[in-house]
C-alpha positions in Angstrom: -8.0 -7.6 19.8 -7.7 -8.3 23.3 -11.2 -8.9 23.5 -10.9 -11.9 21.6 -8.7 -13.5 24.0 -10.5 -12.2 27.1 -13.7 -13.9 25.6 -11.9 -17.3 25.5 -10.8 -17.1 28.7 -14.1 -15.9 30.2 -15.2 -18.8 28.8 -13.1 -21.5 29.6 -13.7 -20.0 33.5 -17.0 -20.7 33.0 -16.9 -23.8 32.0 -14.8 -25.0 34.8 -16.8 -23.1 37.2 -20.1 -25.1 35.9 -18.0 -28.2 36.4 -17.1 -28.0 40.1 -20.8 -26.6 40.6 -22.2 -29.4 39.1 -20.1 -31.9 38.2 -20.2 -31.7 34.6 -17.3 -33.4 32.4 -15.5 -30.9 30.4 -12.2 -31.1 28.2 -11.3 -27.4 27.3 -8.5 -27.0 24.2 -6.9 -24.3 23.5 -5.9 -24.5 19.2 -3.4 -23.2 18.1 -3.5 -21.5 14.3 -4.6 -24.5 11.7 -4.0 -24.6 8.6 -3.8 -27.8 6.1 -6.0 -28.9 2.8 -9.3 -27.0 2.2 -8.6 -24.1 3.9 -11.1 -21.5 2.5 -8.9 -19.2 0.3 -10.4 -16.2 1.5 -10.8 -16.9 5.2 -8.8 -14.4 6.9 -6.4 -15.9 7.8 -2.5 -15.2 7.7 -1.7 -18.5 6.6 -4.3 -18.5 3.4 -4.0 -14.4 3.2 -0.5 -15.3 2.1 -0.5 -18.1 0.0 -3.6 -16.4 -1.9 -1.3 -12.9 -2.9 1.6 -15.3 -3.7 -0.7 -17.4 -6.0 -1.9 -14.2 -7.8 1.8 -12.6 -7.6 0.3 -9.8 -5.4 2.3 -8.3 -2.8 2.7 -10.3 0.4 1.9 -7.8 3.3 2.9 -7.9 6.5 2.9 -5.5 9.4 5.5 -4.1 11.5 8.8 -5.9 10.6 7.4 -8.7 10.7 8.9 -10.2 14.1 5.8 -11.4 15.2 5.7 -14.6 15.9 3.2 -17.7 15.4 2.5 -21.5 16.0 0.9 -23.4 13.6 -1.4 -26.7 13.5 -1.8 -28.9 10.8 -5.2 -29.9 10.6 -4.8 -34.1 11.0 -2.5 -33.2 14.2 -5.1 -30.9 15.7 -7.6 -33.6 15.2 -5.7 -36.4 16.6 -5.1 -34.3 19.7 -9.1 -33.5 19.4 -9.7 -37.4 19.5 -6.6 -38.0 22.3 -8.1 -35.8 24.6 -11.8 -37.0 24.1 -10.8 -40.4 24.7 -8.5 -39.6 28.0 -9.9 -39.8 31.5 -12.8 -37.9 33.1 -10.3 -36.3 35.1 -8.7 -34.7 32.4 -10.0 -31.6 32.0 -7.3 -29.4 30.5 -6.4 -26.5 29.6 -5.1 -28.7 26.5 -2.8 -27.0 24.7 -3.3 -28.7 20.9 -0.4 -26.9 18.5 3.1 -27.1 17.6 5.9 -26.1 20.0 7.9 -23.9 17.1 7.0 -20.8 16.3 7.7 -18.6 12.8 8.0 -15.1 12.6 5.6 -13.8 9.8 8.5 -12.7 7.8 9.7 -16.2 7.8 6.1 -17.3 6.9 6.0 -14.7 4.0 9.6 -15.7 2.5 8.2 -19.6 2.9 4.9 -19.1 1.2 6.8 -17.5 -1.4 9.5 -20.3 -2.4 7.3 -23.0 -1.9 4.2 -21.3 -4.3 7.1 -20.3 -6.9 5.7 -17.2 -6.8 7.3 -13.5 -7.7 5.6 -11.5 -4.8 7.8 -9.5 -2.5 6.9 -8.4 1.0 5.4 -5.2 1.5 5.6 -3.7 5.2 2.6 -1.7 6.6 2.5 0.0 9.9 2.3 -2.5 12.8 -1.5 -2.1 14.6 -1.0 -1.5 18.0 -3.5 -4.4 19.2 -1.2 -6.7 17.2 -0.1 -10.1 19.2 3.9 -10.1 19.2 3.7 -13.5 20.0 1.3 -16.4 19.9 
């Protein structure tokens, strides 16, 4: 898991690095989780995992206790902050941070998706990966 975010990192150094080199205009963003209409149903994600098992009354499953804890995007924000940060100076290189400042613990998220879909799935714990974000 940690890879993941080393990889991003690596990059964005990179990227900055190429632009004091040779002057290159950049904007790096970092997005948060997105979620919003036509979302792929079987994507992977936490936010569609969930709302696909509530739909088909299937347990909701989350890890650990489920004190984890993310930030979400809708998809229209995250694009207006795409287009705000385009549009700002050449100067303005970022990091951007493009999210929400709230956060939700994935229990939360699991009792939401399930009052909001109607749905008669309960939440079913499984053991908490060890390479599992606490917070993001």
């Amino acid at each position: 898991r940690s890879c993941y975010d080393e990889g991003k990192r690596c990059a964005e150094t990179l990227f900055f690095d190429y632009h004091r080199q040779h002057g290159l205009a950049i904007k790096v963003m970092r997005i948060f989780n997105t979620y919003g209409p036509r979302m792929h149903p079987n994507d992977g994600r936490v936010v569609s995992n969930f709302i696909m098992q509530a739909l088909r009354n299937e347990p909701i499953t989350v890890y650990g206790q489920g004190q984890q804890t993310r930030s979400f995007c809708y998809v229209d924000d995250l694009i207006e902050g795409m287009i705000r940060l385009m549009d700002s100076p050449d100067e303005v290189t970022g990091p951007v941070n493009v999210g929400n400042p709230g956060e939700f613990t994935m229990l939360e998220l699991a009792e939401q998706v399930i009052a909001l879909t109607g749905s008669c799935s309960l939440v079913e714990h499984r053991p908490l990966p060890q390479d599992d974000p606490r917070q993001r």
